[in-house]
C-alpha positions as CSV (number, residue, x, y, z in Angstrom):
1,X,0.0,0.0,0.0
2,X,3.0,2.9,0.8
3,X,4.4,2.5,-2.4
4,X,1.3,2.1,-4.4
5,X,0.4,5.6,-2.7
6,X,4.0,6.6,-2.9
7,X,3.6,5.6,-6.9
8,X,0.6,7.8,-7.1
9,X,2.0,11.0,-5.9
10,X,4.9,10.8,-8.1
11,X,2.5,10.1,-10.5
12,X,0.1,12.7,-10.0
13,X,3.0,15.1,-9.8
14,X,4.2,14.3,-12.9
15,X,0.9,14.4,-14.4
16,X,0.6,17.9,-13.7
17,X,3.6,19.0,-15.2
18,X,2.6,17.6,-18.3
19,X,-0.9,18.5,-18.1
20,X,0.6,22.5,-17.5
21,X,2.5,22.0,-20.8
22,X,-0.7,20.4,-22.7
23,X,-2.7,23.2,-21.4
24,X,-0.9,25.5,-23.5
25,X,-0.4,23.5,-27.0
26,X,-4.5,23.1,-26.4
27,X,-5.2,26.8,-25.9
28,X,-2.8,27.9,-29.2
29,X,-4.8,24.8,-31.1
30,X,-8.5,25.6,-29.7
31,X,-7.4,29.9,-31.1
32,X,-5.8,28.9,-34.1
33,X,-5.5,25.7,-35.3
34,X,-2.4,25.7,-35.3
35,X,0.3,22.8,-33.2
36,X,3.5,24.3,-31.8
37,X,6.2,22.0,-31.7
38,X,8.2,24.5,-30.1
39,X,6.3,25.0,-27.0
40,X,8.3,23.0,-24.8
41,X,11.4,25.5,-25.1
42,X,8.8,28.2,-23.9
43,X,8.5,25.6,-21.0
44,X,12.0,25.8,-20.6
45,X,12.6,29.4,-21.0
46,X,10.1,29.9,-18.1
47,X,12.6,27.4,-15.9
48,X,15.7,29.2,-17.3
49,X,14.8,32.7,-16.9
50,X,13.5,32.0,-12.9
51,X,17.2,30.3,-12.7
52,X,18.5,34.2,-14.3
53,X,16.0,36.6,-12.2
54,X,15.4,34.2,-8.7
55,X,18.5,32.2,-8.4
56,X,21.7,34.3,-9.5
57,X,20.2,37.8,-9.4
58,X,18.2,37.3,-5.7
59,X,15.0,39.3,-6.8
60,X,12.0,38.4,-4.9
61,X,9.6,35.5,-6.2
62,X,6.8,37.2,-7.0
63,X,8.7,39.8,-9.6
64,X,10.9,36.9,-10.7
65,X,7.6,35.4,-11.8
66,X,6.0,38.6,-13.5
67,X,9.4,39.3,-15.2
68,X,10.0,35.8,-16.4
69,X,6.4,35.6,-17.9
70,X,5.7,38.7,-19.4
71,X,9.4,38.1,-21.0
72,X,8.4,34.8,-22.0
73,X,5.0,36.2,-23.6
74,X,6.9,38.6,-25.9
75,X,9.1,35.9,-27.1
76,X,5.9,34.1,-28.4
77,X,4.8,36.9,-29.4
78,X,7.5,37.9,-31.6
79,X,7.6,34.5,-33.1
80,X,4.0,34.6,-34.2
81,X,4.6,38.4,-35.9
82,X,7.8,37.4,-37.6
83,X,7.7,33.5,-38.3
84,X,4.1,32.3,-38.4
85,X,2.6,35.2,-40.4
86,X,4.8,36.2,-42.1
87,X,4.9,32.5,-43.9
88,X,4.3,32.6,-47.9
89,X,2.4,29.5,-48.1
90,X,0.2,29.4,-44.2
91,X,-0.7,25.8,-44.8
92,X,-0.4,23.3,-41.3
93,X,2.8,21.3,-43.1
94,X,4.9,24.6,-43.5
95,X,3.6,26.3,-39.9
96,X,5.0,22.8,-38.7
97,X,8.1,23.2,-40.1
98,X,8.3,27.0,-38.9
99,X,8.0,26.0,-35.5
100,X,10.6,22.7,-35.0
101,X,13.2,25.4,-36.6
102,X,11.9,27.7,-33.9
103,X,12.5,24.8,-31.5
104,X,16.1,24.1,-32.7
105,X,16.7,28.0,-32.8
106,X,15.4,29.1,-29.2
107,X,17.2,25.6,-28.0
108,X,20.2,27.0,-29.8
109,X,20.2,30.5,-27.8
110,X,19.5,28.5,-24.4
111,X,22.6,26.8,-24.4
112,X,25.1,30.1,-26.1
113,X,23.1,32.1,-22.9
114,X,23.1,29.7,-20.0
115,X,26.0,27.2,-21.2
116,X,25.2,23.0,-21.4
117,X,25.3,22.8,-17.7
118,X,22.1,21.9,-15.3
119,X,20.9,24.8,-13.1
120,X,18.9,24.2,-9.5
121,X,16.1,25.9,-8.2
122,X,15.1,25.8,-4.8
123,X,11.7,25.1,-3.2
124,X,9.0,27.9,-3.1
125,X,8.2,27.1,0.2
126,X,10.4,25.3,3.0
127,X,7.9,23.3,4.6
128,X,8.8,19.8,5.3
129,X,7.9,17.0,3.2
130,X,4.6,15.7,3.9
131,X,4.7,12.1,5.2
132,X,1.2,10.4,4.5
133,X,0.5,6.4,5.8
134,X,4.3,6.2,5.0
135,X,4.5,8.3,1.6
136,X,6.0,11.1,1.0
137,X,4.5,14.3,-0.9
138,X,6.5,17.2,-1.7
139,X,4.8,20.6,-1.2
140,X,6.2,21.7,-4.4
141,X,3.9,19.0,-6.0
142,X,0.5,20.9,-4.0
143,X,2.2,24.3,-5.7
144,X,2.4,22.5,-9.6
145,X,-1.6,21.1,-8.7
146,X,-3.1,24.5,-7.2
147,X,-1.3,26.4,-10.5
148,X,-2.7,23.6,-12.5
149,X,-6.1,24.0,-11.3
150,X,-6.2,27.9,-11.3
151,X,-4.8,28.1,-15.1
152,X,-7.7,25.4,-16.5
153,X,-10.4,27.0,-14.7
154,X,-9.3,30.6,-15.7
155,X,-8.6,29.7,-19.2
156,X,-11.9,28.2,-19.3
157,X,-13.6,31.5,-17.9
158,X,-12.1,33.2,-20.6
159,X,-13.0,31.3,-23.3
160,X,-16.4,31.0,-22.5
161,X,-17.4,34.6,-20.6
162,X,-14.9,37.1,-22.4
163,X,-15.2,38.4,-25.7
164,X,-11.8,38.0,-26.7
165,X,-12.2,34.1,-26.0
166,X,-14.9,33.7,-27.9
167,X,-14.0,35.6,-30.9
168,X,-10.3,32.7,-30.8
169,X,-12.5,30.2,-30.7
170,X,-14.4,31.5,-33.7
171,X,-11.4,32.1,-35.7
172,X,-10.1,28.7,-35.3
173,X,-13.4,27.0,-36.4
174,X,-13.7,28.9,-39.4
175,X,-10.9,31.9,-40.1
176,X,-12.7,33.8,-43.1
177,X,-15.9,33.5,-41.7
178,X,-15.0,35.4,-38.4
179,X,-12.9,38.1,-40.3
180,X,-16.3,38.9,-42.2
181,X,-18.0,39.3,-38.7
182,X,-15.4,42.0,-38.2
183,X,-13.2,40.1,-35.6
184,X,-9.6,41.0,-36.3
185,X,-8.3,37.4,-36.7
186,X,-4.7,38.5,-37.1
187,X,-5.1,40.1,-33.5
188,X,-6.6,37.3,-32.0
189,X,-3.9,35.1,-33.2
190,X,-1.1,37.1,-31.8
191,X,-3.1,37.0,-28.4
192,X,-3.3,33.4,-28.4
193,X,0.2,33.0,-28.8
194,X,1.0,35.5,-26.4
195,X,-1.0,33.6,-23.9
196,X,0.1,30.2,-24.8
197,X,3.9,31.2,-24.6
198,X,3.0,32.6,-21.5
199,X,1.5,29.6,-20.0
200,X,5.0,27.7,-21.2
201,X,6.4,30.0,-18.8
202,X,4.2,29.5,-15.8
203,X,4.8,25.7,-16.5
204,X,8.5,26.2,-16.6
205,X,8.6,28.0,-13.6
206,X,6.4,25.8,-11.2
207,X,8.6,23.0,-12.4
208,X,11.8,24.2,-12.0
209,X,12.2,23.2,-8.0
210,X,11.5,19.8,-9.0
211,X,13.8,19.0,-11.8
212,X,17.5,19.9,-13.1
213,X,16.7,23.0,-15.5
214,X,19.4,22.7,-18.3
215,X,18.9,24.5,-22.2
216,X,17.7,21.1,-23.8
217,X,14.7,20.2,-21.0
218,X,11.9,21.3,-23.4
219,X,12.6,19.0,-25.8
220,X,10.9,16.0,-23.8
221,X,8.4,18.3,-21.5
222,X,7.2,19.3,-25.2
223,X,7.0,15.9,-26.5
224,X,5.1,14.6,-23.2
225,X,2.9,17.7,-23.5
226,X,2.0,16.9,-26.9
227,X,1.2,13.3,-25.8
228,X,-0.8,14.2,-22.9
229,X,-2.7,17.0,-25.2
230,X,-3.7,13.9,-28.0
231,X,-4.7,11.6,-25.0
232,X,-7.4,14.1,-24.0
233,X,-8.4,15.7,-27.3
234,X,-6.8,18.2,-28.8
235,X,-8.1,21.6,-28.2
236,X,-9.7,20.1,-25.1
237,X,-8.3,22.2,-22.2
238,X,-10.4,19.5,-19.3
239,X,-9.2,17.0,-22.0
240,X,-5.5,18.2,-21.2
241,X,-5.8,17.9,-17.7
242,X,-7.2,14.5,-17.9
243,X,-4.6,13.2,-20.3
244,X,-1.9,15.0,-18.3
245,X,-2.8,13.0,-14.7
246,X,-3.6,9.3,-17.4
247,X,-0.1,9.8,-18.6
248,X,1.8,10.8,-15.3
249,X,0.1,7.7,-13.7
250,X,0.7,5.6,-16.2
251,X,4.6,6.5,-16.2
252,X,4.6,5.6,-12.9
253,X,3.2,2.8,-12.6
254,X,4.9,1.4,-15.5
255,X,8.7,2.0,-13.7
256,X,7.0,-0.1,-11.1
257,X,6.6,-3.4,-13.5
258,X,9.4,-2.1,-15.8
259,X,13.2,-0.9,-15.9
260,X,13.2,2.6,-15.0
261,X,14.6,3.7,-18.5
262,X,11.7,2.2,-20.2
263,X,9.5,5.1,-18.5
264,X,9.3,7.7,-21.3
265,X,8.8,4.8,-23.8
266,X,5.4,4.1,-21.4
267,X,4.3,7.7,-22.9
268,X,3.9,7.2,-26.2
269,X,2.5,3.4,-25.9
270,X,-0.5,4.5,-24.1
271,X,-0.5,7.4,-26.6
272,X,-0.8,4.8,-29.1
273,X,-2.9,2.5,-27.6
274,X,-5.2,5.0,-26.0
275,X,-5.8,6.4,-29.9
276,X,-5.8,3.0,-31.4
277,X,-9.1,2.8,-29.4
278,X,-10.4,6.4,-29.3
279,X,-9.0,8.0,-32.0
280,X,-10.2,11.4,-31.4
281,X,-8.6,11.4,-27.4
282,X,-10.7,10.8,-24.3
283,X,-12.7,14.0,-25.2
284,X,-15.2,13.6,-28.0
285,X,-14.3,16.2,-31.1
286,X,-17.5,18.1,-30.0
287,X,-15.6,18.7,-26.6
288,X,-12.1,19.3,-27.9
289,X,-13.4,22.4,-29.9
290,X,-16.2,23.9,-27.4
291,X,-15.8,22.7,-24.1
């Protein structure tokens, strides 16, 4: 029973670091259609630049955070002004292409900026670890859950009470269509990027007590975003939490039956088998687009 419960808290943490990434790949897809396979070096910017402003330059936490994601934020932004619209031919094979060479690029500037070595971040809070029937839970993990929590329910507010959110949503089911209403669907694209990369950075940040923060980390928080985003539907942002938790649990219990360096392999088998079964994730495609 202990390490069953001790296999679900890892679980569950790990979970919600992927689910934080998913979150953001869903948001960009439910605004515009559009997958960025660059938005785990967002991720790791977030980590990177709370190693920078926290960790070597002693500001306090709160303006660490601000400074790191509103940085962050205009990254994304820039990328979606100079790479994604300004694309000759817009159709989803290039934009794909545009953002792995973003990936490679930002990866690229990582390491030249904060060298090949791994960078530590200490705990938000120094509260012992929390010892439950002989399991241990690390109050960072509560932190990474509450931040999960807070960004699914706010990013659902907005999507469905807010003007802005609703006009995304409109341009990604039907781009032409929503310029004729008069919404400015080059605006709302920028905002959705915007958020998204800003999102990267919150999911950066909360994870970066927890794990070695290094200029190549994005690569496979990316990748497990991506897979936790297909588990629950794609564009699905309850779909992304779910598939976020399924995959965390999954890995864990997997390195309980299997060698430890089979775990990431675990990912993308239930990624297979879960589509094999339900192609469309564990959200149906009326879900993934409207809630």
């Amino acid at each position: 029973m202990q390490e069953i419960l001790q296999y679900l808290f890892s679980g569950t943490t790990s979970g919600a670091v992927y689910a934080v990434t998913a979150i953001g790949l869903s948001m960009l897809y439910r605004a515009t259609d559009l997958i960025n396979f660059s938005h785990g070096e967002f991720v790791m910017l977030g980590a990177m630049g709370l190693v920078t402003l926290w960790v070597k330059y002693s500001l306090p936490l709160p303006l660490a955070f601000i400074l790191t994601v509103t940085g962050v934020s205009a990254t994304g932004l820039l990328f979606e002004r100079f790479a994604i619209r300004t694309a000759r031919k817009p159709d989803p094979i290039a934009l794909v292409i545009i953002t792995v060479g973003a990936s490679i690029f930002l990866r690229g500037v990582a390491m030249t900026t904060w060298g090949k070595d791994s960078h530590s971040v200490p705990a938000f809070s120094d509260h012992a670890p929390i010892d439950m029937a002989g399991a241990t839970l690390l109050p960072q993990s509560i932190w990474i859950v509450a931040a999960l929590m807070i960004l699914v329910l706010g990013l659902y507010l907005f999507f469905t009470r807010t003007l802005t959110g609703k006009a995304m949503t409109a341009c990604a089911i039907n781009r032409q269509a929503a310029w004729l209403a008069g919404i400015p669907s080059d605006r709302m694209a920028l905002t959705a990027f915007g958020i998204s990369s800003g999102l990267g950075a919150v999911a950066g940040i909360f994870i970066a007590p927890i794990t070695m923060n290094s200029y190549d980390m994005g690569t496979l928080l990316g990748l497990k975003g991506f897979c936790a985003a297909m588990i629950g539907g794609l564009g699905s942002l309850w779909g992304a939490l779910a598939g976020g938790f399924v995959l965390g649990i999954l890995e864990a219990a997997g390195v309980a039956f299997f060698p430890s360096g089979m775990k990431d392999a675990v990912a993308f088998l239930a990624l297979l088998l879960i589509l094999y079964v339900r192609p469309q994730g564990l959200s149906a495609a009326r879900a993934a687009k409207r809630f």
